[in-house]
C-alpha positions as CSV (number, residue, x, y, z in Angstrom):
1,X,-22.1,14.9,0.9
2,X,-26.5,15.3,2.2
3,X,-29.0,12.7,0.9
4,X,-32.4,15.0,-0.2
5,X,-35.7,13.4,0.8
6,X,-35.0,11.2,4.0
7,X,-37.3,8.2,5.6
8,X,-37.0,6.0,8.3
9,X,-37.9,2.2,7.7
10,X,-37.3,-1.4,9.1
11,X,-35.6,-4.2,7.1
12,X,-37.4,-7.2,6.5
13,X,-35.3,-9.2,4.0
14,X,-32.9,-9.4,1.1
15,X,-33.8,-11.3,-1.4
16,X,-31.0,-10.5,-3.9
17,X,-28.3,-7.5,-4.0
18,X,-29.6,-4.8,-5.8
19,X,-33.7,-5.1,-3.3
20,X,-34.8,-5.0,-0.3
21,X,-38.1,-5.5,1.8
22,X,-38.6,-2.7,4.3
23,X,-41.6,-1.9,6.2
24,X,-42.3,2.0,6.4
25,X,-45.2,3.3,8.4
26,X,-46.6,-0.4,8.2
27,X,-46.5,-0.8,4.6
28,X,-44.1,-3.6,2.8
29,X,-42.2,-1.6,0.7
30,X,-39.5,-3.0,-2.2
31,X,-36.2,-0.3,-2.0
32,X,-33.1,-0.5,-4.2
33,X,-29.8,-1.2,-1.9
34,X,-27.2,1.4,-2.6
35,X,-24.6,-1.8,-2.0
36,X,-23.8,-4.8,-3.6
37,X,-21.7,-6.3,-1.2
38,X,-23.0,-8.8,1.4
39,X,-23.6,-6.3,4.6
40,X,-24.6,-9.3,6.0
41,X,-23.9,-8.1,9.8
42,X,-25.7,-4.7,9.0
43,X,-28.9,-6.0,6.7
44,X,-30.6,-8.2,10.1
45,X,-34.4,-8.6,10.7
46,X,-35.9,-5.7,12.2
47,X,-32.6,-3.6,11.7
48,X,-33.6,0.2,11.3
49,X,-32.4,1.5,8.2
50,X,-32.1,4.7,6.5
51,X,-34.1,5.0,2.6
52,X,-33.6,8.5,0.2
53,X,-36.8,8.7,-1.8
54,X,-35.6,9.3,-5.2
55,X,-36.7,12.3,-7.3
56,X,-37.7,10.1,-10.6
57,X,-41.5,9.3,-10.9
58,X,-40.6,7.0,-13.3
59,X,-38.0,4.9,-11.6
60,X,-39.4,0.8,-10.3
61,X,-38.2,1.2,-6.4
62,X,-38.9,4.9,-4.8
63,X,-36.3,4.7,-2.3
64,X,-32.4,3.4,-2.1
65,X,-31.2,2.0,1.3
66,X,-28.4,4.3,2.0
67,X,-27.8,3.2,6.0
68,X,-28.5,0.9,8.9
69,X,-28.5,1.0,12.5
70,X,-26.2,-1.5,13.9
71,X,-27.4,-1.1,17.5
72,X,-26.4,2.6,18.4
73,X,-24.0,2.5,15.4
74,X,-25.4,4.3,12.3
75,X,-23.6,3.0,9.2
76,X,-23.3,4.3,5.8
77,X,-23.4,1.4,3.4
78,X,-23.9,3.6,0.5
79,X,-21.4,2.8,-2.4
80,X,-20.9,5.4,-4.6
81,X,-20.8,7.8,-1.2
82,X,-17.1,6.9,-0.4
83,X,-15.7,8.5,-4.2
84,X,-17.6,11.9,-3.6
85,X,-16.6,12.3,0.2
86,X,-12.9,11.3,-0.4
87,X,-13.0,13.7,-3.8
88,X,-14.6,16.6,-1.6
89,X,-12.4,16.1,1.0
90,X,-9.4,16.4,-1.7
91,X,-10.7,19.1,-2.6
92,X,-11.1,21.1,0.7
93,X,-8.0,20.2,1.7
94,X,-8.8,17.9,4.6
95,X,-6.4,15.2,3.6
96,X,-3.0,16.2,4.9
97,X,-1.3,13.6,2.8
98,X,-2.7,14.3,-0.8
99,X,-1.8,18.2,-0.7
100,X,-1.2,20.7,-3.1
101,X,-3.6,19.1,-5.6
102,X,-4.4,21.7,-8.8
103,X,-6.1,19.2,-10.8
104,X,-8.4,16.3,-9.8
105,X,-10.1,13.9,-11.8
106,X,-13.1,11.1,-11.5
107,X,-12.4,7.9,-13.3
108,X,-9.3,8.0,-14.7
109,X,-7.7,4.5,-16.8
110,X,-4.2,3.0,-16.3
111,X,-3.4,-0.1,-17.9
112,X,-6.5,-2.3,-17.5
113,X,-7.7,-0.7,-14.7
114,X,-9.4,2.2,-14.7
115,X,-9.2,4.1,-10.7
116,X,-11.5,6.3,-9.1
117,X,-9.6,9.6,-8.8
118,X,-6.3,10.9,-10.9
119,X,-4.6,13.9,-9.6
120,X,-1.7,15.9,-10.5
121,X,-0.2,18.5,-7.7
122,X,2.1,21.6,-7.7
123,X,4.6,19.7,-7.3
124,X,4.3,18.2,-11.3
125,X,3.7,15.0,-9.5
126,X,1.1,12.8,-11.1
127,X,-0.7,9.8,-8.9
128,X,-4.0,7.6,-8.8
129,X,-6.1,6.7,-5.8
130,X,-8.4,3.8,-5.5
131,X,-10.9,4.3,-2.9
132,X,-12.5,1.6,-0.9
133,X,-15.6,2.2,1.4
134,X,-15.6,0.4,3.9
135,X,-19.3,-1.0,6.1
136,X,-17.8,-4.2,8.1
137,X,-16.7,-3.7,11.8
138,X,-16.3,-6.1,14.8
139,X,-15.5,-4.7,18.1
140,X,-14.1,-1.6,16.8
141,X,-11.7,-2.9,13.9
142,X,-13.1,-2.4,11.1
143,X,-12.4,-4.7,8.0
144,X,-12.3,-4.5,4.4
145,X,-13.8,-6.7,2.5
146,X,-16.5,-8.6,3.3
147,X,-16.4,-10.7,0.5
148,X,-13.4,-11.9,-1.8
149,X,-12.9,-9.3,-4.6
150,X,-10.9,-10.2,-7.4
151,X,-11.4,-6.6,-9.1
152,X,-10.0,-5.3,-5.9
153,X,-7.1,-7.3,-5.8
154,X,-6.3,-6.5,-9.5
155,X,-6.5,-2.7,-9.0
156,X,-3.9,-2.7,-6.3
157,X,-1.7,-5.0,-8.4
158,X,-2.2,-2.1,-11.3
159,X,-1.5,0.3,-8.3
160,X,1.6,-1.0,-7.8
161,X,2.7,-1.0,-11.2
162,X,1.7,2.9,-11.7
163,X,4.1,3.4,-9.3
164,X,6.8,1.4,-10.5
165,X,6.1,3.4,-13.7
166,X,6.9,6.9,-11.7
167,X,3.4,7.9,-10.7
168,X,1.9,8.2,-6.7
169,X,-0.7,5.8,-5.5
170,X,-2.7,5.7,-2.8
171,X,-5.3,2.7,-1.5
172,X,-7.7,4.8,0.4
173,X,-10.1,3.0,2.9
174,X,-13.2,5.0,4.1
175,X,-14.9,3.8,7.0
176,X,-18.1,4.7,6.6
177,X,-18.8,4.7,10.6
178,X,-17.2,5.9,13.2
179,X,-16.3,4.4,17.0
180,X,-13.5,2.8,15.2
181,X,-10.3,1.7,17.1
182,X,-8.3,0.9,13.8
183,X,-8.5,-0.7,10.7
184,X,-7.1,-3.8,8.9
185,X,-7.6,-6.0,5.8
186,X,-9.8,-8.8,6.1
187,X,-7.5,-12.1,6.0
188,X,-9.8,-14.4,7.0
189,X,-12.1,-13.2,4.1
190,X,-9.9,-12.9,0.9
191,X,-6.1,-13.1,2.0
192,X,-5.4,-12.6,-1.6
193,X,-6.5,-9.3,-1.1
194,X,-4.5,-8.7,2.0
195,X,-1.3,-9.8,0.2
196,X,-1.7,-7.5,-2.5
197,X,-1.9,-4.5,0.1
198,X,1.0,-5.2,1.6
199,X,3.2,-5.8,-1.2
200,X,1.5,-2.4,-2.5
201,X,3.4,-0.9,0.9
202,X,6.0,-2.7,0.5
203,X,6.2,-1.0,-3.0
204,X,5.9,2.5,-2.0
205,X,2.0,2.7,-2.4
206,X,0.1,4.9,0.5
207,X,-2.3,3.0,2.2
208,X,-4.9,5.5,4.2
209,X,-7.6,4.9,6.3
210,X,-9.9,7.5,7.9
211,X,-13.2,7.1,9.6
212,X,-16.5,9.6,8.8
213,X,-19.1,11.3,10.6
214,X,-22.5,9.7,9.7
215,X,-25.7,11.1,9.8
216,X,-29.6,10.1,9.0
217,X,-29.3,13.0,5.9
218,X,-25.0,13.4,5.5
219,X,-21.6,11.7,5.5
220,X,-18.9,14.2,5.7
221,X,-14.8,12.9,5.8
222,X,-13.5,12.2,9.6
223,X,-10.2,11.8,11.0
224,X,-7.4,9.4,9.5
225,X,-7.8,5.8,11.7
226,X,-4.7,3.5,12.4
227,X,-4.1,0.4,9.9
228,X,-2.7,-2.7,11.0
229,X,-1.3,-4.6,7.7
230,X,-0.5,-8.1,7.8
């Protein structure tokens, strides 16, 4: 996917999870974070960061933080990015393991969950994928998440019951950074959340990771990255 209208800036502060303080060209400026997750290791005083000036006159902030520097790094930390890469990628046939797809949908309920894609393949097989982006990395293993996530835990337990119930599943992690050696589920952070994957692979659920090329003005699908389950 390309961000439109793209502008340089340096992070000040954060004083919630939906604004920012940035200073571009020497002006304090108040920007909307495209991320509602902590990013705490991303979102440091004098970090460069990445805004989109938005096309709406009309809207309160003019730009969305869509990426910061972390050193030489550049990090997506855009959250609605991961859905459209992995659905493009689907769709160009990129993803070796979800092939032969004729139909693909956005936003698709199951139970009480509702999951970000739904596809059906030539194969009459039916299955859901839940993606996950993914911002936090330490020495080249990057984690997932960076804060405990009950919603996240319940849509992998729904996972698992979709495919108990015939249908494919797939957990699909996108890094959205590259440089990364492998990824695993943050233990330390939510081990709820780490159970729940691995019973979902001990269940028969996919679990894919695969890193992505970013850019100042693009993030575009990479190559599938090792995972290390607990």
């Amino acid at each position: 996917m390309e961000y439109g209208n793209i502008t340089k800036a340096t992070f000040l502060h954060r004083p919630n999870r939906f604004i920012a303080h940035v200073l571009i060209d020497g002006k304090e400026e108040i920007v909307h974070v495209k991320n509602t997750g902590r990013c705490r290791e991303l979102l440091q005083p004098e970090a460069q960061v990445i805004l989109e000036k938005s096309s709406n006159p009309n809207r309160k902030t003019k730009y969305s933080l869509i990426a910061v520097y972390k050193g030489s790094l550049l990090v997506n930390i855009d959250s609605q990015a991961p859905n459209t890469v992995v659905f493009e990628g689907i769709q160009d046939h990129q993803i070796p393991e979800i092939n032969e797809v004729i139909t693909l949908k956005k936003e698709m309920t199951f139970g009480r969950s509702r999951f970000d894609l739904y596809f059906k393949n030539g194969r009459g097989q039916q299955g859901f994928i839940e993606v996950k982006g993914v911002t936090l990395e330490n020495q080249g293993v990057a984690m997932f998440p960076d804060a405990p996530t009950l919603r996240g835990t319940k849509h992998i337990r729904e996972m698992i019951r979709a495919v108990e119930e015939g249908y494919q599943g797939y957990i699909f992690f996108l890094l959205q950074m590259k440089e990364i050696k492998y990824f695993t589920p943050n233990t330390l952070m939510d081990p709820k959340f780490s159970e729940a994957i691995s019973a979902a692979h001990d269940a028969g659920v996919k679990i894919l990771a695969y890193d992505a090329l970013v850019t100042e003005k693009k993030l575009i699908l990479g190559n599938k990255i090792k995972t290390v389950l607990p």
